[in-house]
Each structure stands twice: as C-alpha cells, then as structure tokens.
CHARMM internal coordinates of N, CA and C (Angstrom, degrees):
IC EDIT
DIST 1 N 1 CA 1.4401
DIST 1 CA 1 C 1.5219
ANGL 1 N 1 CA 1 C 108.52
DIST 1 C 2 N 1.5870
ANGL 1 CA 1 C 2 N 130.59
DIHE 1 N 1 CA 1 C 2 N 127.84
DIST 2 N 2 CA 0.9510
ANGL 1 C 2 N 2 CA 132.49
DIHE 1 CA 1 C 2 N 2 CA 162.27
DIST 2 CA 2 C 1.8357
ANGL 2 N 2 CA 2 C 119.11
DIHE 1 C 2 N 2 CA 2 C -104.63
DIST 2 C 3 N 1.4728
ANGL 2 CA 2 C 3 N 106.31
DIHE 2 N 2 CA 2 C 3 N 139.45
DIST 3 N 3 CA 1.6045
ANGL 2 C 3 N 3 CA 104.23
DIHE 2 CA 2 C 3 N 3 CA -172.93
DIST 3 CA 3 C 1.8603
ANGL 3 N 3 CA 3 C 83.05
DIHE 2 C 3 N 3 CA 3 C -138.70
DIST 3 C 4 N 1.6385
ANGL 3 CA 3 C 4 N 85.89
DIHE 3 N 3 CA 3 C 4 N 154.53
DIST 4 N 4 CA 1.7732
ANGL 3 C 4 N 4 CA 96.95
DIHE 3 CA 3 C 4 N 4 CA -170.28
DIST 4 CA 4 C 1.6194
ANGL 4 N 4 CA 4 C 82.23
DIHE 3 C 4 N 4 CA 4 C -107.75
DIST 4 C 5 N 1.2938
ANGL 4 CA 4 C 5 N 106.55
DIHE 4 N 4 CA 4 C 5 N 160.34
DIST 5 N 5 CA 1.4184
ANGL 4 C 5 N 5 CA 113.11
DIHE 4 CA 4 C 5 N 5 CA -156.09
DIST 5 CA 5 C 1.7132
ANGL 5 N 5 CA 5 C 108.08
DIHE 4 C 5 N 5 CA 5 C -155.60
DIST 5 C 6 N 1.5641
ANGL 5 CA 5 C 6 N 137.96
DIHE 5 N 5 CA 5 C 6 N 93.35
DIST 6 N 6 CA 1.1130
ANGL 5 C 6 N 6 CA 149.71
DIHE 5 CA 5 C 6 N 6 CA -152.72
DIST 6 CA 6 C 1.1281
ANGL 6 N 6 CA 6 C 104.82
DIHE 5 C 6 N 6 CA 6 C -110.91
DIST 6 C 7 N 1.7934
ANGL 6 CA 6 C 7 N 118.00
DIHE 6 N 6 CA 6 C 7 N 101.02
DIST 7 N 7 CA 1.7076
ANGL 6 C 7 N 7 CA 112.39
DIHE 6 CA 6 C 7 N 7 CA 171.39
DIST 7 CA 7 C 1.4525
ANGL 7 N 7 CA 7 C 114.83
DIHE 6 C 7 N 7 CA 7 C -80.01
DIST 7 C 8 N 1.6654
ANGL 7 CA 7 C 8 N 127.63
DIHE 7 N 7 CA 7 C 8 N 142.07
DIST 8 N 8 CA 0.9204
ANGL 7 C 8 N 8 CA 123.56
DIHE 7 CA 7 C 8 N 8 CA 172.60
DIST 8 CA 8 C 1.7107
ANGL 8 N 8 CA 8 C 110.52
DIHE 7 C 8 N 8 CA 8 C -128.89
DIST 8 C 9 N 1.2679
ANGL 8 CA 8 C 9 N 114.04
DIHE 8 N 8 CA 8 C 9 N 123.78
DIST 9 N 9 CA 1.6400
ANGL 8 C 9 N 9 CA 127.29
DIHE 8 CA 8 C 9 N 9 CA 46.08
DIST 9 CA 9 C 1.4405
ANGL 9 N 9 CA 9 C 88.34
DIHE 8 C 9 N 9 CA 9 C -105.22
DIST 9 C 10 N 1.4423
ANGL 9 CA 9 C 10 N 119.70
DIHE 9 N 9 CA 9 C 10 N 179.08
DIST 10 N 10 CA 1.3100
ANGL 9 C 10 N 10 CA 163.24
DIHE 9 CA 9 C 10 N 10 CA -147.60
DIST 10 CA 10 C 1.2078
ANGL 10 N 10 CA 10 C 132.02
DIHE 9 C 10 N 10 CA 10 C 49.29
DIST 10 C 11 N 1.8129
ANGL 10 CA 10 C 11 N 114.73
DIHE 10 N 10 CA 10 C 11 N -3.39
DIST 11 N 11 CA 1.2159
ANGL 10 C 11 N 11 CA 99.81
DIHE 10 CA 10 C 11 N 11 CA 149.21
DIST 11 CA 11 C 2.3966
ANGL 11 N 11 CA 11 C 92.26
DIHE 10 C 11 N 11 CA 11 C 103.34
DIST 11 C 12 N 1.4066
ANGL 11 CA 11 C 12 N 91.09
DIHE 11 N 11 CA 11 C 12 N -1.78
DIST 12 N 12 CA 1.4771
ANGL 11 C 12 N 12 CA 73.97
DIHE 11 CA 11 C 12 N 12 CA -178.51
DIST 12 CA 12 C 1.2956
ANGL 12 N 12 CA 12 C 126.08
DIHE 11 C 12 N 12 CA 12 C -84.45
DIST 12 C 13 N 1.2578
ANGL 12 CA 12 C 13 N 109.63
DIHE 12 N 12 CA 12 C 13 N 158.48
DIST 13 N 13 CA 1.7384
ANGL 12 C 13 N 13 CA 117.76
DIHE 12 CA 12 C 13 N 13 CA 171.84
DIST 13 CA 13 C 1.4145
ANGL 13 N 13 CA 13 C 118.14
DIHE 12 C 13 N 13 CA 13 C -111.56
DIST 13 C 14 N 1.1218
ANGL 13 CA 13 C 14 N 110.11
DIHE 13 N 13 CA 13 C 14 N 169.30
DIST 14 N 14 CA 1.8445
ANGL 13 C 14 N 14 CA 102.37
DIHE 13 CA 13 C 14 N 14 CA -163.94
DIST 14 CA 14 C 1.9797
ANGL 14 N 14 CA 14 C 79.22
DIHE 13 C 14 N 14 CA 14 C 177.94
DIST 14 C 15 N 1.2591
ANGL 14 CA 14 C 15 N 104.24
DIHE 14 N 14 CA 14 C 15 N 115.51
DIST 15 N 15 CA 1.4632
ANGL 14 C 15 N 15 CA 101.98
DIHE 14 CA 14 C 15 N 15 CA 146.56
DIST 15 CA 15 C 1.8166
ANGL 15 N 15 CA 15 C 108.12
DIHE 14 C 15 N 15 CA 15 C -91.01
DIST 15 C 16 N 1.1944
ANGL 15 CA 15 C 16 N 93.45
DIHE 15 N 15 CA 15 C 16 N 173.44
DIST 16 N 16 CA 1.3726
ANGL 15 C 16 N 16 CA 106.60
DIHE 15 CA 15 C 16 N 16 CA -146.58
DIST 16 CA 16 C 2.1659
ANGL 16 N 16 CA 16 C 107.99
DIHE 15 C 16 N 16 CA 16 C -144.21
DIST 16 C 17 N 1.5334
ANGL 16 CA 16 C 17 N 91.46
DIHE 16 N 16 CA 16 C 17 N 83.94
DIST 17 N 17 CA 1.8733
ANGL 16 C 17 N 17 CA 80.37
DIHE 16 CA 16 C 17 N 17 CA -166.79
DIST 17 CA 17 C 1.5537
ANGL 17 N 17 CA 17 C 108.30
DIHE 16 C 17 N 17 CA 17 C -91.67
DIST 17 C 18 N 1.4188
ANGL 17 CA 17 C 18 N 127.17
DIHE 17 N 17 CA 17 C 18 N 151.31
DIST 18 N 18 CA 1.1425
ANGL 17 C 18 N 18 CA 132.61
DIHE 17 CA 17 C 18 N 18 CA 156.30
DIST 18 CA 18 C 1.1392
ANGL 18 N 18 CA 18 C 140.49
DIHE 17 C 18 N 18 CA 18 C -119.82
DIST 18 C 19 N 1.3348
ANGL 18 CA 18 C 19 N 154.44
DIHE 18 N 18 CA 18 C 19 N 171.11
DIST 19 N 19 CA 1.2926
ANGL 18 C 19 N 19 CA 142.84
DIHE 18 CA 18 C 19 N 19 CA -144.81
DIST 19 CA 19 C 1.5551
ANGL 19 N 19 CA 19 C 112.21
DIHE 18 C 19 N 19 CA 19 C -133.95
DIST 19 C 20 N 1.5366
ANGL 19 CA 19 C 20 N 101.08
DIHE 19 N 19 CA 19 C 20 N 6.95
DIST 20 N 20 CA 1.4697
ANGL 19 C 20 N 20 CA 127.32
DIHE 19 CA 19 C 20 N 20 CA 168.12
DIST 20 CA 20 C 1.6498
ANGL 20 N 20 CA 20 C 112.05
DIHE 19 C 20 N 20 CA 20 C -100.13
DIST 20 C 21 N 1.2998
ANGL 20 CA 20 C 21 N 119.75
DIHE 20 N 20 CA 20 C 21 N 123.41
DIST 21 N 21 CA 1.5298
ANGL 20 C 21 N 21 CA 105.56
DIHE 20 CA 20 C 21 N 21 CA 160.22
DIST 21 CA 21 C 1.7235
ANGL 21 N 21 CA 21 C 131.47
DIHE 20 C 21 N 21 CA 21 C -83.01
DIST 21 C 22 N 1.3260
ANGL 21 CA 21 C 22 N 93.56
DIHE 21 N 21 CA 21 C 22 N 0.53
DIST 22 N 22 CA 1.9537
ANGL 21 C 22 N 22 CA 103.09
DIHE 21 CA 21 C 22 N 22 CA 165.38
DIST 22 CA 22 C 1.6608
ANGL 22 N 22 CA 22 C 98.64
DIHE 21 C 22 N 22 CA 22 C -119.37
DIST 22 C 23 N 0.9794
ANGL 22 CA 22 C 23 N 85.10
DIHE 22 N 22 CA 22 C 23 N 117.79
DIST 23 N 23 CA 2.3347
ANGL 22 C 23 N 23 CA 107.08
DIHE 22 CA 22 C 23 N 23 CA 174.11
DIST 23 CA 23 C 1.1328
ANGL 23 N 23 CA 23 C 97.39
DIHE 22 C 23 N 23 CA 23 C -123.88
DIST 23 C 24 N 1.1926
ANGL 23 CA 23 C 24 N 95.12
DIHE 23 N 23 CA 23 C 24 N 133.80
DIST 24 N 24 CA 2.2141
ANGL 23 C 24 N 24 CA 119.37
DIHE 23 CA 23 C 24 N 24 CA 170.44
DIST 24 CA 24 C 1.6713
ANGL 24 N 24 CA 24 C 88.85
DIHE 23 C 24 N 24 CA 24 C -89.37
DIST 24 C 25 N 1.6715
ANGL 24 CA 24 C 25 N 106.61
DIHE 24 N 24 CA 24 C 25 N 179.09
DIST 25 N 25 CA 1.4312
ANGL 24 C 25 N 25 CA 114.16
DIHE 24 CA 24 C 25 N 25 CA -179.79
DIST 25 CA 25 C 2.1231
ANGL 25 N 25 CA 25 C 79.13
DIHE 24 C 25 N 25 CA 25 C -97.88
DIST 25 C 26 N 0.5322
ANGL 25 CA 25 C 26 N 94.41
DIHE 25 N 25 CA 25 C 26 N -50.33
DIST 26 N 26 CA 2.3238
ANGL 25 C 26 N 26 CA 97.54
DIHE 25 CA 25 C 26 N 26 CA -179.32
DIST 26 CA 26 C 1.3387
ANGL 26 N 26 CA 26 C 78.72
DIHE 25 C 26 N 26 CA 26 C -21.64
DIST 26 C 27 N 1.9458
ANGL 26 CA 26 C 27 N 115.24
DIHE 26 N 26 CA 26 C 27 N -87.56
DIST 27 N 27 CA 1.1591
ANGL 26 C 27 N 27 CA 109.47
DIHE 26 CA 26 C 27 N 27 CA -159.49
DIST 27 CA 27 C 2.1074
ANGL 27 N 27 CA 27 C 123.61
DIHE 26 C 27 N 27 CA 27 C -17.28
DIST 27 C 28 N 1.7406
ANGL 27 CA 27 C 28 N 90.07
DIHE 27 N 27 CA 27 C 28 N -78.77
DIST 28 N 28 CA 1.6418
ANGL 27 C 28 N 28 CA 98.83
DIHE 27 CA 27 C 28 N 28 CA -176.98
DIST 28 CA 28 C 1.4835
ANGL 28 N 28 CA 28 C 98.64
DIHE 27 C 28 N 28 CA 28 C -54.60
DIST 28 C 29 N 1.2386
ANGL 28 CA 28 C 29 N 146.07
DIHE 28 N 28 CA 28 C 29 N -39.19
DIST 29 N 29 CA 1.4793
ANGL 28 C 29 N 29 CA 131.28
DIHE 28 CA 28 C 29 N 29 CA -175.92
DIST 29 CA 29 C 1.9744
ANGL 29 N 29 CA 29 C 92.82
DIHE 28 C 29 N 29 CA 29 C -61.81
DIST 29 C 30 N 1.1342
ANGL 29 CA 29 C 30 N 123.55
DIHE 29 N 29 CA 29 C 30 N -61.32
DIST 30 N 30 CA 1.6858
ANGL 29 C 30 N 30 CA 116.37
DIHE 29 CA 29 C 30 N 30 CA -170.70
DIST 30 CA 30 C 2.0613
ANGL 30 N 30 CA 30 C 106.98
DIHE 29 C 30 N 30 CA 30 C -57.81
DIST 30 C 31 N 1.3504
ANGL 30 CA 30 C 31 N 98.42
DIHE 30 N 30 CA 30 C 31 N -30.45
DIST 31 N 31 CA 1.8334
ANGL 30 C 31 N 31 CA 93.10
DIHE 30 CA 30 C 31 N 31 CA 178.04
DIST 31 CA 31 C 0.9364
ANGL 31 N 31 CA 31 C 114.09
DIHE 30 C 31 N 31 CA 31 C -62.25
DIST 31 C 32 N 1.7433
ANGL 31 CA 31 C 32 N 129.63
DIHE 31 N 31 CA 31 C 32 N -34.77
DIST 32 N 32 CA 1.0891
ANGL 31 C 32 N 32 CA 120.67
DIHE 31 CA 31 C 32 N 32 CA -140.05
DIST 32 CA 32 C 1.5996
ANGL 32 N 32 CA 32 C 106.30
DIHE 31 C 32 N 32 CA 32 C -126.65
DIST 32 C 33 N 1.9854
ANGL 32 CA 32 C 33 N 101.56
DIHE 32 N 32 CA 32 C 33 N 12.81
DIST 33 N 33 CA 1.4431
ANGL 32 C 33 N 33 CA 111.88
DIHE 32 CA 32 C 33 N 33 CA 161.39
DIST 33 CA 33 C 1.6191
ANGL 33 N 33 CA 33 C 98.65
DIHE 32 C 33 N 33 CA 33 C 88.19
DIST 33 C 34 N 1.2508
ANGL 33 CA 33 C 34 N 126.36
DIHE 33 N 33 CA 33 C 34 N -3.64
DIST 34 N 34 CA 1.4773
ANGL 33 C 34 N 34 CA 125.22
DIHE 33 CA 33 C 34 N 34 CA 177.41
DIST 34 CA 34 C 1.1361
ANGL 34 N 34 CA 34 C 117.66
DIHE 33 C 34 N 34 CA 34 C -75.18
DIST 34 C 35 N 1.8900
ANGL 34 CA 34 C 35 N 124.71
DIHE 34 N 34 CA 34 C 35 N 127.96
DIST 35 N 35 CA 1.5530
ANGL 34 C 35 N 35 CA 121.84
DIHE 34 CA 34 C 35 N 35 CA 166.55
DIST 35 CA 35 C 1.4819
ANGL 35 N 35 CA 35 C 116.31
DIHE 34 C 35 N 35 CA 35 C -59.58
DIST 35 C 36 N 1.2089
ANGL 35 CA 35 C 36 N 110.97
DIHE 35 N 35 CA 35 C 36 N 111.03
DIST 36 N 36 CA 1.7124
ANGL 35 C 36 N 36 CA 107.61
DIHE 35 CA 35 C 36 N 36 CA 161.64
DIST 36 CA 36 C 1.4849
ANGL 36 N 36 CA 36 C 121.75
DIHE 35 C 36 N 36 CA 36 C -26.93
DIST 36 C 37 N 1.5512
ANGL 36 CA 36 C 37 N 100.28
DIHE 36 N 36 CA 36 C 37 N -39.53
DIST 37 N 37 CA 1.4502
ANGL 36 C 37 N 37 CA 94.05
DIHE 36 CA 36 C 37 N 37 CA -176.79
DIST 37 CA 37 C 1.6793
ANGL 37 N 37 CA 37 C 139.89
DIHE 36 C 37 N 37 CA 37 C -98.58
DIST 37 C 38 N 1.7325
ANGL 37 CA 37 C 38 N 91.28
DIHE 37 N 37 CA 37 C 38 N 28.57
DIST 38 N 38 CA 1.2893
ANGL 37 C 38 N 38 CA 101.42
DIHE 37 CA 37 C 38 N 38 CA -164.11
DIST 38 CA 38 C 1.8817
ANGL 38 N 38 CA 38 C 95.53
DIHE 37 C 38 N 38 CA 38 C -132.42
DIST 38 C 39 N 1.3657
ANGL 38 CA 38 C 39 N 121.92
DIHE 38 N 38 CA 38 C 39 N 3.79
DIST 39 N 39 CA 1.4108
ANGL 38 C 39 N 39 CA 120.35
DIHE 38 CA 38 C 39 N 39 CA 172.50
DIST 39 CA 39 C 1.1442
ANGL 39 N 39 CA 39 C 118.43
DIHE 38 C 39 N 39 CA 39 C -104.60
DIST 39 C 40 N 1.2880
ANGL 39 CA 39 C 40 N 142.61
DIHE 39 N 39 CA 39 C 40 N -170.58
DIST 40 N 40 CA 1.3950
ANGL 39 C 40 N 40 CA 153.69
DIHE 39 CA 39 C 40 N 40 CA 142.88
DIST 40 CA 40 C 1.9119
ANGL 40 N 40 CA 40 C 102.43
DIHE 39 C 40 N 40 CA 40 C -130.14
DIST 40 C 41 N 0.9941
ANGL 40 CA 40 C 41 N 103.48
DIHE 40 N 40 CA 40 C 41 N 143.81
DIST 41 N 41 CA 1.7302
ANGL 40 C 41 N 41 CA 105.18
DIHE 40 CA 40 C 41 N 41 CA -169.67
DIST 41 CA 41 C 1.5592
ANGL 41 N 41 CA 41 C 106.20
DIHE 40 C 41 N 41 CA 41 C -121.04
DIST 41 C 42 N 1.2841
ANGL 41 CA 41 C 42 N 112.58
DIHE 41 N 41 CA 41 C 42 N 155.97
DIST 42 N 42 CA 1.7605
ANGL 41 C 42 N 42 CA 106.94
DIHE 41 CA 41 C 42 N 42 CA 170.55
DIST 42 CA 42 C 1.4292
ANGL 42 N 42 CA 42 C 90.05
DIHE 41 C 42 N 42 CA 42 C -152.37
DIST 42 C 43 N 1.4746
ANGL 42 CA 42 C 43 N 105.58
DIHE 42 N 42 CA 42 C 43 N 142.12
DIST 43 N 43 CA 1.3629
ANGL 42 C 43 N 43 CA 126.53
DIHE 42 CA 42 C 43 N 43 CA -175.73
DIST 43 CA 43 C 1.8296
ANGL 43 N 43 CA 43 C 80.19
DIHE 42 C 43 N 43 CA 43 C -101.78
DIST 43 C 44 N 1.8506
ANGL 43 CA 43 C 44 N 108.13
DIHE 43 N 43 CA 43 C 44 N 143.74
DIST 44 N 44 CA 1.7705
ANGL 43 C 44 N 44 CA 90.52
DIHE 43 CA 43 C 44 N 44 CA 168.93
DIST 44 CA 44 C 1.0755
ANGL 44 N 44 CA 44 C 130.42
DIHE 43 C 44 N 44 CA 44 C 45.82
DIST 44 C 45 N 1.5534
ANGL 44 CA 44 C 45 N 133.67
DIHE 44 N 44 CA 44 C 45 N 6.91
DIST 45 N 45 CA 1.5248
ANGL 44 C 45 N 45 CA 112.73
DIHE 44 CA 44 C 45 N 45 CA 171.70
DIST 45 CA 45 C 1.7240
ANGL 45 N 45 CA 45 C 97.01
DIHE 44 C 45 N 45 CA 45 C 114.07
DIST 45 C 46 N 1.4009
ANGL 45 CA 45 C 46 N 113.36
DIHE 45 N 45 CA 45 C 46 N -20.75
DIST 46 N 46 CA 1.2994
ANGL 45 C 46 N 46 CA 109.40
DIHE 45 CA 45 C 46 N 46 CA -166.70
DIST 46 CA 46 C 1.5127
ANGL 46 N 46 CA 46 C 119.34
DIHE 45 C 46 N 46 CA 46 C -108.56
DIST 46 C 47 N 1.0464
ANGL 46 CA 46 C 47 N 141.23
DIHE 46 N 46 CA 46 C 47 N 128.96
DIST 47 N 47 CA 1.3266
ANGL 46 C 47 N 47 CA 152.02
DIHE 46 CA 46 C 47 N 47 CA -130.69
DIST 47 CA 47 C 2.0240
ANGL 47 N 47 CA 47 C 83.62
DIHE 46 C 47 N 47 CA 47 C -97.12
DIST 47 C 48 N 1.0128
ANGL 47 CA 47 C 48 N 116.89
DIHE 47 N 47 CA 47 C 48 N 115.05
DIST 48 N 48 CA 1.4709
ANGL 47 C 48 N 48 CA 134.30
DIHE 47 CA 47 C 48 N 48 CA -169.29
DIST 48 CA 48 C 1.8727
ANGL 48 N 48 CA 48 C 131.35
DIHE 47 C 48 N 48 CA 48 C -103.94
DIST 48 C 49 N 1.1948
ANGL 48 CA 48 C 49 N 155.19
DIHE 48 N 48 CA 48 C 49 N 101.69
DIST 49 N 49 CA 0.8575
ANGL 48 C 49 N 49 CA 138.56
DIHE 48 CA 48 C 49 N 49 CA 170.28
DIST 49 CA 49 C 1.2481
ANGL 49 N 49 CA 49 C 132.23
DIHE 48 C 49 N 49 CA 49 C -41.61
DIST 49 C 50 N 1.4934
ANGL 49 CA 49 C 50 N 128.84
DIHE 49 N 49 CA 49 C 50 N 100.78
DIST 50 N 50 CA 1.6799
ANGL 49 C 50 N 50 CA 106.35
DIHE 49 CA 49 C 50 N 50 CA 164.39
DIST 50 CA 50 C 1.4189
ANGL 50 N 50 CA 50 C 150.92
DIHE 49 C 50 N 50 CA 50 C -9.40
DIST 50 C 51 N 1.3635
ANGL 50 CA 50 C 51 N 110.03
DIHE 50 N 50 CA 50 C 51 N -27.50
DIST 51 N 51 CA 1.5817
ANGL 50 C 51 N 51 CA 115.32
DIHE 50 CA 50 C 51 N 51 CA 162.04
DIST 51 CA 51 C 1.6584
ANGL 51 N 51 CA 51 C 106.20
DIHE 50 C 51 N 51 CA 51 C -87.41
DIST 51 C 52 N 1.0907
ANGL 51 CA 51 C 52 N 95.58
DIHE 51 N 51 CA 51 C 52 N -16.53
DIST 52 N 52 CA 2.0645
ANGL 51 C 52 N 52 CA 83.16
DIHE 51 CA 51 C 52 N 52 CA -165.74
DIST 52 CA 52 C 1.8199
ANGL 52 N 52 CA 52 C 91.27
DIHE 51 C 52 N 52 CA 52 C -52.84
DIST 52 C 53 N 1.4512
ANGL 52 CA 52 C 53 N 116.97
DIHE 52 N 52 CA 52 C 53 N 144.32
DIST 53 N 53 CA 1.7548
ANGL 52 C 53 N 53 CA 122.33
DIHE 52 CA 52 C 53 N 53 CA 151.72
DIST 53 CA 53 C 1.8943
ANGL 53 N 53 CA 53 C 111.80
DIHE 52 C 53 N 53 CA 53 C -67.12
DIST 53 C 54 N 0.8256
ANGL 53 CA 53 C 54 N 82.81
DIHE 53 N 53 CA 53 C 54 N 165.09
DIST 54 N 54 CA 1.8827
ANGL 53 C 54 N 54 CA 105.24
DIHE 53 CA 53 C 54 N 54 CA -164.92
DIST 54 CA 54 C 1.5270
ANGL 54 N 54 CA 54 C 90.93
DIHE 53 C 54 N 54 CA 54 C -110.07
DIST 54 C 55 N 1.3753
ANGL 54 CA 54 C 55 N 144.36
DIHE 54 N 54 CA 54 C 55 N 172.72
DIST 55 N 55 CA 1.3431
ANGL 54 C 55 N 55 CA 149.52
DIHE 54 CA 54 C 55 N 55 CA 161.77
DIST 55 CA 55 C 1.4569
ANGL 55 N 55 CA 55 C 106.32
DIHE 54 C 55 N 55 CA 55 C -145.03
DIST 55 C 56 N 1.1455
ANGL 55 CA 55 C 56 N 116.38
DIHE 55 N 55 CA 55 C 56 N 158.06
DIST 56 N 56 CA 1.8857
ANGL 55 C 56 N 56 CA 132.47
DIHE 55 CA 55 C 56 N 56 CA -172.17
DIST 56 CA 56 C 1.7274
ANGL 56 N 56 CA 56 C 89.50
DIHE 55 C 56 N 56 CA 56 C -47.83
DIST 56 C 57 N 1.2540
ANGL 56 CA 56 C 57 N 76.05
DIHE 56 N 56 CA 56 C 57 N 130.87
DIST 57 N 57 CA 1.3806
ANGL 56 C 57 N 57 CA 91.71
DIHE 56 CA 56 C 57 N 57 CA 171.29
DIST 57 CA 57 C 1.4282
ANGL 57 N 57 CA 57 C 143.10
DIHE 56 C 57 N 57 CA 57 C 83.98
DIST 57 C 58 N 1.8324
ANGL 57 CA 57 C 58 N 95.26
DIHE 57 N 57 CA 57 C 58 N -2.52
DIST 58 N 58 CA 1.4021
ANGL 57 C 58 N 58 CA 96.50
DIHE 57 CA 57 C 58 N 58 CA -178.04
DIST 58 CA 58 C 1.6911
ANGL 58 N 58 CA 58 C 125.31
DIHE 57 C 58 N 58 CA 58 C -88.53
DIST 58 C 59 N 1.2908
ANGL 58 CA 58 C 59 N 112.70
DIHE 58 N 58 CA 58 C 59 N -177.41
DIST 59 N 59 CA 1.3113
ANGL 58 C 59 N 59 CA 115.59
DIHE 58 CA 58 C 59 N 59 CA -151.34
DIST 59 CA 59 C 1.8179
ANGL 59 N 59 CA 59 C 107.33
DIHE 58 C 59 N 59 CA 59 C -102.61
DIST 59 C 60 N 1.1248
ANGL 59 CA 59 C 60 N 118.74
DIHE 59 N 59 CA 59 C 60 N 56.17
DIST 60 N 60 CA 1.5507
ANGL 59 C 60 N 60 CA 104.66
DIHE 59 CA 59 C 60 N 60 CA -157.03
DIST 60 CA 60 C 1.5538
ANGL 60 N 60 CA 60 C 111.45
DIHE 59 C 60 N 60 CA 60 C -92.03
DIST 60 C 61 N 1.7279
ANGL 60 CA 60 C 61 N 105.99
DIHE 60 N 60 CA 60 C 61 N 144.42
DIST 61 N 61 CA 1.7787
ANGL 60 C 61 N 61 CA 112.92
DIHE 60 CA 60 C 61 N 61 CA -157.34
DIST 61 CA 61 C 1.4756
ANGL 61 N 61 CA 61 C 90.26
DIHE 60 C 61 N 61 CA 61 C -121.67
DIST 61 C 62 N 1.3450
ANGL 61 CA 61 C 62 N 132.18
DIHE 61 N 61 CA 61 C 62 N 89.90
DIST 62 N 62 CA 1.5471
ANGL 61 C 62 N 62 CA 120.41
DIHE 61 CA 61 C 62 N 62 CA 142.17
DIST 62 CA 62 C 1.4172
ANGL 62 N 62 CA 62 C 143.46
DIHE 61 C 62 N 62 CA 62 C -91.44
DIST 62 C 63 N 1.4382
ANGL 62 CA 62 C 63 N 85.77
DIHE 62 N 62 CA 62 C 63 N 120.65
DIST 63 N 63 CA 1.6084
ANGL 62 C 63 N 63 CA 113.13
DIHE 62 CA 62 C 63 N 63 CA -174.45
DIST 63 CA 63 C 1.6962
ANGL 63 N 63 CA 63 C 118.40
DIHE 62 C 63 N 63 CA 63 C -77.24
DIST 63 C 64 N 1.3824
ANGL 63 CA 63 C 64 N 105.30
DIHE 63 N 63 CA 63 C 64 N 132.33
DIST 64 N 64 CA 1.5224
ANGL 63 C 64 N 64 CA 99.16
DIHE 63 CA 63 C 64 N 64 CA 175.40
DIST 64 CA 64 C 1.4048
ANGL 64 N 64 CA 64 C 116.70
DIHE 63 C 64 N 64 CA 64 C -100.84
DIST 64 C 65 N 1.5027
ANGL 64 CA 64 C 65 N 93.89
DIHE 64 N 64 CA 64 C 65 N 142.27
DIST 65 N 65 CA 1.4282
ANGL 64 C 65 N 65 CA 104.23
DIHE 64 CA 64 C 65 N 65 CA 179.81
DIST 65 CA 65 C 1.4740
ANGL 65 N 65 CA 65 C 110.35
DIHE 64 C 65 N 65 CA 65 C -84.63
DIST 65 C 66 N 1.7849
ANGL 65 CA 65 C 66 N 100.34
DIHE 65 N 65 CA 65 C 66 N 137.41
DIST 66 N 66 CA 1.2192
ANGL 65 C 66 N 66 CA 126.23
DIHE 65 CA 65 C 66 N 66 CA 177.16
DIST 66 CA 66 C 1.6040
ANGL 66 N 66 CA 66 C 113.45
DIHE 65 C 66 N 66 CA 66 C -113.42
DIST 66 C 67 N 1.6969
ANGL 66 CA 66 C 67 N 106.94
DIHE 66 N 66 CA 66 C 67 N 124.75
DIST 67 N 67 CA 1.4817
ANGL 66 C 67 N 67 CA 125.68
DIHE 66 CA 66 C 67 N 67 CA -174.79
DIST 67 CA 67 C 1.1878
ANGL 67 N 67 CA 67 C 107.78
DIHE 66 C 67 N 67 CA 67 C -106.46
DIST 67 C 68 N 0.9703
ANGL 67 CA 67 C 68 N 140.25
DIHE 67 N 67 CA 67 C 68 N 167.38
DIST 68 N 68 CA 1.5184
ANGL 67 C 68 N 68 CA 137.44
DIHE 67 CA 67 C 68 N 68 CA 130.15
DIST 68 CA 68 C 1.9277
ANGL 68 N 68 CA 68 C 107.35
DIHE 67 C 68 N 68 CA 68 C -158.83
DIST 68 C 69 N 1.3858
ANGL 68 CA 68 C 69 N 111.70
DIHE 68 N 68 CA 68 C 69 N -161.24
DIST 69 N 69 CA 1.3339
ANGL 68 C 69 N 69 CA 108.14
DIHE 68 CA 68 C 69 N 69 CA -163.01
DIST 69 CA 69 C 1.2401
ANGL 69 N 69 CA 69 C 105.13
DIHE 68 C 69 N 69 CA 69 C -167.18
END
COOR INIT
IC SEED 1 N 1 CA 1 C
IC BUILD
C-alpha cells in the first residue's frame, strides 16, 4: 500500500509504502518517528482519528501542534 503523506510546517512530501494492506494513521505516525502526541492528522482535508486505517492512495496531512505559554 502506498499513501502520500505531507508534514506541516515545511510543506514536505514523502510517499510512504507499506507491506500491509490495512494501515492505521498510529502506524505512519510510529514509521515516520512522529509523537502521537504532538500532531493532529487529516486524511482529505478531514480532521481524522489515529485508529481510523488509511487505504492505497490516500492523501494524509500531519500538522504539528504548536504550544507555548
């Protein structure tokens, strides 16, 4: 299964293949070295749960969360 995969901020792209045909968004957040607890993800535009699976081809955008105080 391949999913295209857009980190933000900077704007990068990275497809992203796996050797599973069921992928969680956890999964690509754990491949790709990302804390769960520091993104928000959208499959398409749409603001997504971490357990939801991903399918060939989808479009996934994780955004990092910014704190301060």
């Amino acid at each position: 299964m391949k999913v295209k995969v857009k980190l933000v901020p900077g704007e990068k792209e990275v497809n992203v293949q796996f050797k599973k045909s069921k992928i969680r968004i956890m999964d690509i957040l754990e491949d790709l070295g990302i804390d769960r607890e520091t993104v928000l993800v959208l499959v398409h535009g749409e603001l997504t749960p971490e357990e939801e699976y991903v399918t060939d081809g989808d479009e996934v955008e994780i955004l990092q969360v910014i704190s301060g105080g």
